[in-house]
Backbone as XML, in Angstrom:
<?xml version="1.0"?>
<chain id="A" units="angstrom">
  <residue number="1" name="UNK">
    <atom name="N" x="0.847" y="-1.177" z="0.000"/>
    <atom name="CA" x="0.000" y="0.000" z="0.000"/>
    <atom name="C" x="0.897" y="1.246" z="0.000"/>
  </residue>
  <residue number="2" name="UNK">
    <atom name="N" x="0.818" y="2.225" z="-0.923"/>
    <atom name="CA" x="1.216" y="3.114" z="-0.978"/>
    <atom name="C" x="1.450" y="4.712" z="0.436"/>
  </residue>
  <residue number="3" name="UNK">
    <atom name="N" x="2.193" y="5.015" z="0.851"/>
    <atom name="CA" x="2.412" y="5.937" z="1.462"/>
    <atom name="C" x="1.987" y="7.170" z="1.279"/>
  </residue>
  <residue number="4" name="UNK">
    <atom name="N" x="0.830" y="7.898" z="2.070"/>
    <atom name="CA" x="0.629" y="9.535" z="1.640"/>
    <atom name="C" x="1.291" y="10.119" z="2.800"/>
  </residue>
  <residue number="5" name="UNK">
    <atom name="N" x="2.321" y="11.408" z="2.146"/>
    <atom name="CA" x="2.506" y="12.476" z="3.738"/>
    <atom name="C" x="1.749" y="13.197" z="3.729"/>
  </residue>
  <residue number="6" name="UNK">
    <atom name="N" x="1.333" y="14.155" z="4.812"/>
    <atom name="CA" x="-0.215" y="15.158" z="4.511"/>
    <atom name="C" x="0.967" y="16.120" z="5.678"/>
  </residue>
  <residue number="7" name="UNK">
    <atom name="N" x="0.913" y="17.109" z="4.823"/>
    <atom name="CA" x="1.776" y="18.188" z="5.964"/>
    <atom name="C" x="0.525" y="19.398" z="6.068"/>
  </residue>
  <residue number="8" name="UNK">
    <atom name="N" x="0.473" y="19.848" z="7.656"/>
    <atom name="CA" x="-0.927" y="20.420" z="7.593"/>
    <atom name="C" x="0.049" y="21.899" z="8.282"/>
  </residue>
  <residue number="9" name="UNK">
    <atom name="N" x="-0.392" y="23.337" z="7.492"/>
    <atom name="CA" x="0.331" y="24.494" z="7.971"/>
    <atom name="C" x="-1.125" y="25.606" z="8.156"/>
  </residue>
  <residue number="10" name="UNK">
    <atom name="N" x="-0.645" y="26.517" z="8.368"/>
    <atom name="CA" x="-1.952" y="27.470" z="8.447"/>
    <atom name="C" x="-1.016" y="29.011" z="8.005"/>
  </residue>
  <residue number="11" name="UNK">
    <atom name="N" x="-1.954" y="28.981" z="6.797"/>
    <atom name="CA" x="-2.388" y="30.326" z="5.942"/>
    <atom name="C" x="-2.050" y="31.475" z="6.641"/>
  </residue>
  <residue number="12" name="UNK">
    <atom name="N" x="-1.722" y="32.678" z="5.726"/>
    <atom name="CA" x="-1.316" y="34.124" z="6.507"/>
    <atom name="C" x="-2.994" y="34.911" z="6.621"/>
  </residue>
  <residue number="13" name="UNK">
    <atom name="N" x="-3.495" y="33.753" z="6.047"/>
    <atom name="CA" x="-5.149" y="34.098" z="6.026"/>
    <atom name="C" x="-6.076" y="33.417" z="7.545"/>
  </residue>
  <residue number="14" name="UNK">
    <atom name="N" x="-5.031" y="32.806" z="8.119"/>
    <atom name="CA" x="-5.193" y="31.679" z="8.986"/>
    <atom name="C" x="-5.913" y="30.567" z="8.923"/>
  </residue>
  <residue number="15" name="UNK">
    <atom name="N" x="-6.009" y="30.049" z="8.038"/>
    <atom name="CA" x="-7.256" y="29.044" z="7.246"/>
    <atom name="C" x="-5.556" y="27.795" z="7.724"/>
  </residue>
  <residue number="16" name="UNK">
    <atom name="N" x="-6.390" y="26.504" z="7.639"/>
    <atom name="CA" x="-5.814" y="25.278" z="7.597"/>
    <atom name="C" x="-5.309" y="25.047" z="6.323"/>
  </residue>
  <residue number="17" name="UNK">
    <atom name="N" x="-3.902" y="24.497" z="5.627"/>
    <atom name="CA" x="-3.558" y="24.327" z="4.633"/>
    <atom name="C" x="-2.945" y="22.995" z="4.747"/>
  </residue>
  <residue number="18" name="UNK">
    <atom name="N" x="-3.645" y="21.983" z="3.727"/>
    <atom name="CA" x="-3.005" y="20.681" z="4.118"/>
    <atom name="C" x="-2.550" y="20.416" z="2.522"/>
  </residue>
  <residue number="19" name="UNK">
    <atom name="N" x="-1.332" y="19.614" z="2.411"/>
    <atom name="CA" x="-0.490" y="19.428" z="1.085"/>
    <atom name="C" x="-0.491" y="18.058" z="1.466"/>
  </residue>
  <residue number="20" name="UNK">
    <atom name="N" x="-0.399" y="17.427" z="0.074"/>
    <atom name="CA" x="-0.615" y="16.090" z="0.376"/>
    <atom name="C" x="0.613" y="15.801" z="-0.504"/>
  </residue>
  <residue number="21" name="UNK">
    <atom name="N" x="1.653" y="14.592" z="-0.601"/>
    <atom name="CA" x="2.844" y="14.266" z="-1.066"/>
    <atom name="C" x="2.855" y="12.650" z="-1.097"/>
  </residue>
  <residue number="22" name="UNK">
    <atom name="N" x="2.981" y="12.066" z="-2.453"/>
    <atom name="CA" x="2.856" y="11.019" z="-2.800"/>
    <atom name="C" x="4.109" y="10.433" z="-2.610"/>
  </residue>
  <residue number="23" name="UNK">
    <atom name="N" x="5.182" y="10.825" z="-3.003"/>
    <atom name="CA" x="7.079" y="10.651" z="-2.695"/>
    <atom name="C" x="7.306" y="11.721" z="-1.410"/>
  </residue>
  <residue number="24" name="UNK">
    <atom name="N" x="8.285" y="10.660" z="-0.636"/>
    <atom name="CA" x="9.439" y="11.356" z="0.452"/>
    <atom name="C" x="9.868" y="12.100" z="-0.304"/>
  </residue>
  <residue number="25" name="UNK">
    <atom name="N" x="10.636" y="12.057" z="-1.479"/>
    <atom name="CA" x="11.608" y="12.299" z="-2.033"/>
    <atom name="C" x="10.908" y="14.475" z="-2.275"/>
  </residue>
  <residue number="26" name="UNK">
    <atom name="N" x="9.682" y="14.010" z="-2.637"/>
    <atom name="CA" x="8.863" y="15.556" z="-3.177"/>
    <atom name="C" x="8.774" y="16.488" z="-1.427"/>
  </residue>
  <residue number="27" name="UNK">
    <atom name="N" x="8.529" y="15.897" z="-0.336"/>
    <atom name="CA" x="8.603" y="16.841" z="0.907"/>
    <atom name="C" x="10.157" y="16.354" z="1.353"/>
  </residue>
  <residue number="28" name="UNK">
    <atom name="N" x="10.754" y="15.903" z="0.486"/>
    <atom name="CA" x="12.272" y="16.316" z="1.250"/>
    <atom name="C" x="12.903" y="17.339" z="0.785"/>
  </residue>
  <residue number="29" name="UNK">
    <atom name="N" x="12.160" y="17.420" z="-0.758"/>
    <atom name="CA" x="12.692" y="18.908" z="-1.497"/>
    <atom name="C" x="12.405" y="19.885" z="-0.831"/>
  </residue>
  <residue number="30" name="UNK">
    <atom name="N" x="11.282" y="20.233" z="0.504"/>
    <atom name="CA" x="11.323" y="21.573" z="0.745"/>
    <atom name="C" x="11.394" y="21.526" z="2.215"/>
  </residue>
  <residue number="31" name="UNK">
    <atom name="N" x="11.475" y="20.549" z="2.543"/>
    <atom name="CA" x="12.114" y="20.557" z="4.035"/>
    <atom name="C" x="13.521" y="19.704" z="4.426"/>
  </residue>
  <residue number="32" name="UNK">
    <atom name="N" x="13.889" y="20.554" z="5.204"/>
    <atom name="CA" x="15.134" y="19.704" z="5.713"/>
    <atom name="C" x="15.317" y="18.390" z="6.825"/>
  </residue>
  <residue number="33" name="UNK">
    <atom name="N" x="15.786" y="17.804" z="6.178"/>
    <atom name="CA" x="15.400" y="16.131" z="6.937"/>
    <atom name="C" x="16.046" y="16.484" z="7.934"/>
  </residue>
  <residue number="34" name="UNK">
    <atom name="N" x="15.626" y="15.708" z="9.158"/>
    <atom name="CA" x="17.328" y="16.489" z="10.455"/>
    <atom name="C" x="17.138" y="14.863" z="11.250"/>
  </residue>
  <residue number="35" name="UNK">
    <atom name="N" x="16.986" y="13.736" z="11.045"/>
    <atom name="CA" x="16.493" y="12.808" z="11.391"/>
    <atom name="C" x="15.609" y="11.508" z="11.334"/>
  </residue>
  <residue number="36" name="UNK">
    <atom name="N" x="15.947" y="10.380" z="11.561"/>
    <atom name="CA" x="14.636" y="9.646" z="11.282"/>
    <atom name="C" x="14.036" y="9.095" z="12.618"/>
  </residue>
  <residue number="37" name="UNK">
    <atom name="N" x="12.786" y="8.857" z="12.687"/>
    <atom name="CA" x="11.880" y="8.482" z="13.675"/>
    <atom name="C" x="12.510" y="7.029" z="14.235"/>
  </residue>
  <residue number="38" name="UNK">
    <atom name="N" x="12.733" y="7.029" z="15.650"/>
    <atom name="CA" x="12.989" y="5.623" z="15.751"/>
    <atom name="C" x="12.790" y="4.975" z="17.236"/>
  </residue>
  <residue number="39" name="UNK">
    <atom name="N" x="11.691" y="6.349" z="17.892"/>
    <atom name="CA" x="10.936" y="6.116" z="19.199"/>
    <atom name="C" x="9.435" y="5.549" z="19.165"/>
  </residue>
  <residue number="40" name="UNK">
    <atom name="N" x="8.909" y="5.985" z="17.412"/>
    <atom name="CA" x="7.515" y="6.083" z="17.794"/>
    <atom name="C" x="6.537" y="4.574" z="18.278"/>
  </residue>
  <residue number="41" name="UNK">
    <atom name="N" x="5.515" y="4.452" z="18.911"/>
    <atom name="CA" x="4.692" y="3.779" z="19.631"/>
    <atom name="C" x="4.385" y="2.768" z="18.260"/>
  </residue>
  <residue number="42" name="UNK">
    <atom name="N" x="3.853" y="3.508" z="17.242"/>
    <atom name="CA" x="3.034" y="3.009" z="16.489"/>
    <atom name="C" x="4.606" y="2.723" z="15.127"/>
  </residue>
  <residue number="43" name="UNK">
    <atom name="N" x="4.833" y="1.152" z="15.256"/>
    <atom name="CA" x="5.938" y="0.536" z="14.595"/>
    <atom name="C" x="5.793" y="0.905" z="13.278"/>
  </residue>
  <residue number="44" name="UNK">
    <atom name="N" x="4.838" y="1.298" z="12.606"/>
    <atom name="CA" x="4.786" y="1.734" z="10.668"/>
    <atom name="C" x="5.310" y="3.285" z="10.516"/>
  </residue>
  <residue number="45" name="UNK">
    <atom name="N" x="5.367" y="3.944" z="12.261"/>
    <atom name="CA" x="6.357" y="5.082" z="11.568"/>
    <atom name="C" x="7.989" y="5.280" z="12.203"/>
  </residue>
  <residue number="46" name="UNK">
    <atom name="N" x="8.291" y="4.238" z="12.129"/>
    <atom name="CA" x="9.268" y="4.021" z="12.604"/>
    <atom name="C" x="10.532" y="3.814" z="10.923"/>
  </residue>
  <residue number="47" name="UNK">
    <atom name="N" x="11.552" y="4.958" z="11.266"/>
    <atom name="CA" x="12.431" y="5.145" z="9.639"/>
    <atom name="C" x="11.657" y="6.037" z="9.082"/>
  </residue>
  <residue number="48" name="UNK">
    <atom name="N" x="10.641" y="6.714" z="9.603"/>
    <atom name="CA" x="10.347" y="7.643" z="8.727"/>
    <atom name="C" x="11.001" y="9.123" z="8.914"/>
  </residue>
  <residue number="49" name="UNK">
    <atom name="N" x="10.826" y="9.772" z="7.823"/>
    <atom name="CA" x="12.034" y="11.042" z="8.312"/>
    <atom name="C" x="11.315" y="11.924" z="9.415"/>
  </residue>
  <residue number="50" name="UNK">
    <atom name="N" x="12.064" y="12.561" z="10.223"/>
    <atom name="CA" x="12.214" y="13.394" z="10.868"/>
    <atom name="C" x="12.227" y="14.996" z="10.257"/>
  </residue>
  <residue number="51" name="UNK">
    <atom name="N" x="11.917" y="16.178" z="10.090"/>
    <atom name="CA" x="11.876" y="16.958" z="9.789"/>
    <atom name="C" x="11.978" y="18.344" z="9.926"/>
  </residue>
  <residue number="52" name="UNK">
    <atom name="N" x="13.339" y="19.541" z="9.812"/>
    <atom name="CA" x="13.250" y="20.530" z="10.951"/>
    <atom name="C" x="11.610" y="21.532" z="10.260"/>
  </residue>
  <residue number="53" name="UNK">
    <atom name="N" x="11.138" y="21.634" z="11.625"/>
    <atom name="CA" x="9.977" y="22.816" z="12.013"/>
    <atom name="C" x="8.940" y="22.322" z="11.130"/>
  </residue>
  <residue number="54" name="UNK">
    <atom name="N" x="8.817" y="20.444" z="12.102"/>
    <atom name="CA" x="7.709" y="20.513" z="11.555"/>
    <atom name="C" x="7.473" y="19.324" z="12.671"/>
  </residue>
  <residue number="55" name="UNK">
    <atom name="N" x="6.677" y="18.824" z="13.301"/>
    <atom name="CA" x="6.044" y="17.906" z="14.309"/>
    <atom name="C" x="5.487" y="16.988" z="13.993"/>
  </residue>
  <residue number="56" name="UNK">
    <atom name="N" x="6.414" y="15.560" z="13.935"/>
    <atom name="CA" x="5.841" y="14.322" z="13.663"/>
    <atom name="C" x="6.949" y="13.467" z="13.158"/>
  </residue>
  <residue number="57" name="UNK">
    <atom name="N" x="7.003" y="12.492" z="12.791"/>
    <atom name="CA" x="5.739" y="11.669" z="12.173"/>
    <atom name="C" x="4.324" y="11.491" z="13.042"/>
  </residue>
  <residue number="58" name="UNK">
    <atom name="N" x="3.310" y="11.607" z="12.949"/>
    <atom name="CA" x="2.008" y="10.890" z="13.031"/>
    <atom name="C" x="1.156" y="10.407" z="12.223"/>
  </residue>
  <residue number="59" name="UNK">
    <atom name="N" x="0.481" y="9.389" z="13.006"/>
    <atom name="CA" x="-0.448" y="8.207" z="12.101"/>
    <atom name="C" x="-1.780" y="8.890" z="11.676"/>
  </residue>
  <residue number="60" name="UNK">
    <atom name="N" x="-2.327" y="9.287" z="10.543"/>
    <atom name="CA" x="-3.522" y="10.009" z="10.343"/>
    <atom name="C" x="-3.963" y="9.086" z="9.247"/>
  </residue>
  <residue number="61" name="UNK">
    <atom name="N" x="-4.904" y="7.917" z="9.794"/>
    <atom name="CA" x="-5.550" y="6.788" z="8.801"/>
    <atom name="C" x="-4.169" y="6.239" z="8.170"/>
  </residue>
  <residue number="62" name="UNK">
    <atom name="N" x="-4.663" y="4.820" z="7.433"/>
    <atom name="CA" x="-3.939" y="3.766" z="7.442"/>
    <atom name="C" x="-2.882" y="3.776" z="6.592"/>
  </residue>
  <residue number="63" name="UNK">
    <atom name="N" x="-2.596" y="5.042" z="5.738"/>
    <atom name="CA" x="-1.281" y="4.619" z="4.766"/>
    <atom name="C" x="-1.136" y="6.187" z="4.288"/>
  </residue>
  <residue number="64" name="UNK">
    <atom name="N" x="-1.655" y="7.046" z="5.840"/>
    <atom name="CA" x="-1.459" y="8.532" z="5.697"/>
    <atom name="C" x="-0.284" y="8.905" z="7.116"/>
  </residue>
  <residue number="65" name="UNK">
    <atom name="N" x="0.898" y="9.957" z="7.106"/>
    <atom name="CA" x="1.953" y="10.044" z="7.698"/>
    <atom name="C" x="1.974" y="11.285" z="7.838"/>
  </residue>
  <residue number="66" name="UNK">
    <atom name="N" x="1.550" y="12.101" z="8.523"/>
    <atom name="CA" x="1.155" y="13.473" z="9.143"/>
    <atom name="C" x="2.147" y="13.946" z="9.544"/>
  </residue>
  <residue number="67" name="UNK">
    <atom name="N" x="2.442" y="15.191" z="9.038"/>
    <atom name="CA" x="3.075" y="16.434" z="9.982"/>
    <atom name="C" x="2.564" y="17.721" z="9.930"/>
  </residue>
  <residue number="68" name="UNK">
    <atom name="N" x="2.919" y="18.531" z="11.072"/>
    <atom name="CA" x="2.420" y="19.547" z="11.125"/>
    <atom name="C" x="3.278" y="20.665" z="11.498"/>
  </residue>
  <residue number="69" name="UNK">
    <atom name="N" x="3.118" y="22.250" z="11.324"/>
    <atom name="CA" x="3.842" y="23.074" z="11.963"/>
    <atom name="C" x="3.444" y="23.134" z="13.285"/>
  </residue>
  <residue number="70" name="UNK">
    <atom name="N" x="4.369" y="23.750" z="14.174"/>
    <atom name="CA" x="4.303" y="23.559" z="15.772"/>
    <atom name="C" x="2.766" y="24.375" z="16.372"/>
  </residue>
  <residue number="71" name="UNK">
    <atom name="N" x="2.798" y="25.603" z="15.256"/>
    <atom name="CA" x="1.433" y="26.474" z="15.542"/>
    <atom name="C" x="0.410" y="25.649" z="15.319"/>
  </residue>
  <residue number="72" name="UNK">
    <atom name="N" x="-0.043" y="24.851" z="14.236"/>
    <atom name="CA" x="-0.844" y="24.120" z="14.189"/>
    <atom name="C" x="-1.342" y="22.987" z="15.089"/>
  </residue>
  <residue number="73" name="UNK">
    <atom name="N" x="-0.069" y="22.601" z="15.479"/>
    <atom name="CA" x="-0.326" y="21.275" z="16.304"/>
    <atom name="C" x="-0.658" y="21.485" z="17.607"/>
  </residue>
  <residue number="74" name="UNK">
    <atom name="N" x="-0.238" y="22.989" z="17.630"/>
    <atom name="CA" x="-0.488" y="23.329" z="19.727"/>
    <atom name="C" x="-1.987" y="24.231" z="19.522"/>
  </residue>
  <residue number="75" name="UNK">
    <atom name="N" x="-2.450" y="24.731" z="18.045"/>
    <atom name="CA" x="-4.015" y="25.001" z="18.542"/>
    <atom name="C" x="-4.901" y="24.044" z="17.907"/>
  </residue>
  <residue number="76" name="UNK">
    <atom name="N" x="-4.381" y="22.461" z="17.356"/>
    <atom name="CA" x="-5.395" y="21.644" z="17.053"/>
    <atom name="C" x="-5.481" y="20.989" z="18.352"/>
  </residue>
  <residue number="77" name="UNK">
    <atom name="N" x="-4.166" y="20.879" z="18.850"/>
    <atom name="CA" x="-4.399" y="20.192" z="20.371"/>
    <atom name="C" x="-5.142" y="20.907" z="21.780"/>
  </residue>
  <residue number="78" name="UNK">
    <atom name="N" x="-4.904" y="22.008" z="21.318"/>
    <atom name="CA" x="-5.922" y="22.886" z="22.581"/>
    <atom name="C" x="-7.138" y="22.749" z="22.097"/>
  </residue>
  <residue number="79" name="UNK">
    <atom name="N" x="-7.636" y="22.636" z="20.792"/>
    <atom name="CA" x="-8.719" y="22.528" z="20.634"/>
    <atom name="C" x="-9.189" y="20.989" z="20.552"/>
  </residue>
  <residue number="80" name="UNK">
    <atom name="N" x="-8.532" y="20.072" z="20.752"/>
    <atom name="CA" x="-8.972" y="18.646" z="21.124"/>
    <atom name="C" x="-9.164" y="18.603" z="22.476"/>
  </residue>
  <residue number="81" name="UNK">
    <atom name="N" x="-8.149" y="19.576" z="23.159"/>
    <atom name="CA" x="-8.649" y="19.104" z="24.450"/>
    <atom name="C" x="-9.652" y="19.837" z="25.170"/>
  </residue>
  <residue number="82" name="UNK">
    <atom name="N" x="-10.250" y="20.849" z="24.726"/>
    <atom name="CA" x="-11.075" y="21.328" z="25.392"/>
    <atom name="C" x="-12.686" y="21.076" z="24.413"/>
  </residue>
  <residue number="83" name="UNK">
    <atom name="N" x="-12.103" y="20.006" z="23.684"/>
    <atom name="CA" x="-13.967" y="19.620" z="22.861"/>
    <atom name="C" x="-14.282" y="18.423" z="24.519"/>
  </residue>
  <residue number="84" name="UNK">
    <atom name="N" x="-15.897" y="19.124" z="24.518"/>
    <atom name="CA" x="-16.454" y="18.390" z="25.247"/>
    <atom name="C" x="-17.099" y="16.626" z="24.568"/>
  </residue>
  <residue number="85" name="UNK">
    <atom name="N" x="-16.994" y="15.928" z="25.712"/>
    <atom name="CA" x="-17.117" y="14.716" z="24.838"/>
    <atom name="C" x="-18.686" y="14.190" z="25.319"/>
  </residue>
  <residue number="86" name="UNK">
    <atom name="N" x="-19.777" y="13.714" z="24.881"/>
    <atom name="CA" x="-20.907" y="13.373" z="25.485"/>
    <atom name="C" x="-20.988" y="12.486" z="26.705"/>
  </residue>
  <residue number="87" name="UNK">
    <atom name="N" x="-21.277" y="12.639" z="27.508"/>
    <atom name="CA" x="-21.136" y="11.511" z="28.462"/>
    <atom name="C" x="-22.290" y="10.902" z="28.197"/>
  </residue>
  <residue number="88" name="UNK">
    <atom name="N" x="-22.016" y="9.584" z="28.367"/>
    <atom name="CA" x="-23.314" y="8.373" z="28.836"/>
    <atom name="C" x="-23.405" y="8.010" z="30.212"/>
  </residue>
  <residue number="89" name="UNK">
    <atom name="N" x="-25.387" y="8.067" z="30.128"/>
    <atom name="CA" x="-25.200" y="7.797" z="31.310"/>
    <atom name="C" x="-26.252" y="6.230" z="31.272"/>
  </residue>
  <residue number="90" name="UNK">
    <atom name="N" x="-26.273" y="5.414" z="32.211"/>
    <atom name="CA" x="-26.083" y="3.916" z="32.374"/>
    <atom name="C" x="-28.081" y="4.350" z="33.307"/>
  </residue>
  <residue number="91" name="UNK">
    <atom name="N" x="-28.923" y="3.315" z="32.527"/>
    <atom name="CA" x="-30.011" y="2.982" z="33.194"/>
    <atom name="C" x="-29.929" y="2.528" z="34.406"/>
  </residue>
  <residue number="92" name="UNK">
    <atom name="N" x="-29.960" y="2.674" z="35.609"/>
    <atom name="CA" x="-30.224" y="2.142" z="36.558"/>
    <atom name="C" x="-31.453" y="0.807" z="36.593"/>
  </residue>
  <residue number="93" name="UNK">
    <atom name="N" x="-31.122" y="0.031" z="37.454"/>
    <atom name="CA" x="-31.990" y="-1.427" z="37.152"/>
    <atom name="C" x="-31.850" y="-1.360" z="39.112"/>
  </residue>
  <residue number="94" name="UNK">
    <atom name="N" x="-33.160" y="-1.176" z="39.010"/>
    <atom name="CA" x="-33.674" y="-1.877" z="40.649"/>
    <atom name="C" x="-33.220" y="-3.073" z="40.865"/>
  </residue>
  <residue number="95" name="UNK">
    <atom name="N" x="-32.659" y="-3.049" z="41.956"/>
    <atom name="CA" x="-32.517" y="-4.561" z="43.117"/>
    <atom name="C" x="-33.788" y="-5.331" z="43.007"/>
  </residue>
  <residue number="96" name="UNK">
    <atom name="N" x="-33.822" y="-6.379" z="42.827"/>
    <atom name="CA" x="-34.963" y="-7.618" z="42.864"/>
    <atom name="C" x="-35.192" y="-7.097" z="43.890"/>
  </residue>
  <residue number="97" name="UNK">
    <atom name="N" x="-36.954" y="-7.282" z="44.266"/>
    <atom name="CA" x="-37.433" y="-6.957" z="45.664"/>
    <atom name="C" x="-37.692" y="-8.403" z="46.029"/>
  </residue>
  <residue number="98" name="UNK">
    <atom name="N" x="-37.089" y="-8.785" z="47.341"/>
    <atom name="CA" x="-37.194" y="-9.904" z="48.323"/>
    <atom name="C" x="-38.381" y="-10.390" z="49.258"/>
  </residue>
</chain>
């Protein structure tokens, strides 16, 4: 299965800008490699390059390899963490009466 990188930056318009790159070889032309990955959790991004001023590798769906600029990644993450999540709440079931 083929490899996509998806490098996600944000606009002087501030809009989300995501580039998608079919070859390493095409986002090595405009970034500078400074490393390869060889901590990450998730073993399929492991050898993948490392990149200066840009955050990642991460796993984004099954044969997609995410990076992001640091601005992006610290207000997608403030904004993950402060989305409220629905809570469930559990029917209560009466005790058999004796």
């Amino acid at each position: 299965m083929a490899t996509t990188f998806r490098v996600v930056t944000r606009g002087t318009d501030g809009e989300i800008r995501v580039r998608e790159y079919s070859k390493q070889e095409s986002l090595s032309k405009l970034h500078t490699q400074i490393g390869i990955d060889d901590c990450s959790t998730d073993l399929k991004l492991r050898g993948m390059p490392v990149f200066r001023g840009l955050i990642g590798p991460m796993p984004d769906g099954k044969s997609i390899v995410r990076y992001e600029t640091p601005e992006v990644f610290e207000s997608l993450t403030k904004e993950w963490s402060l989305a409220k999540t629905a809570r469930r709440t559990r029917k209560r079931v009466d005790a058999p009466v004796q």
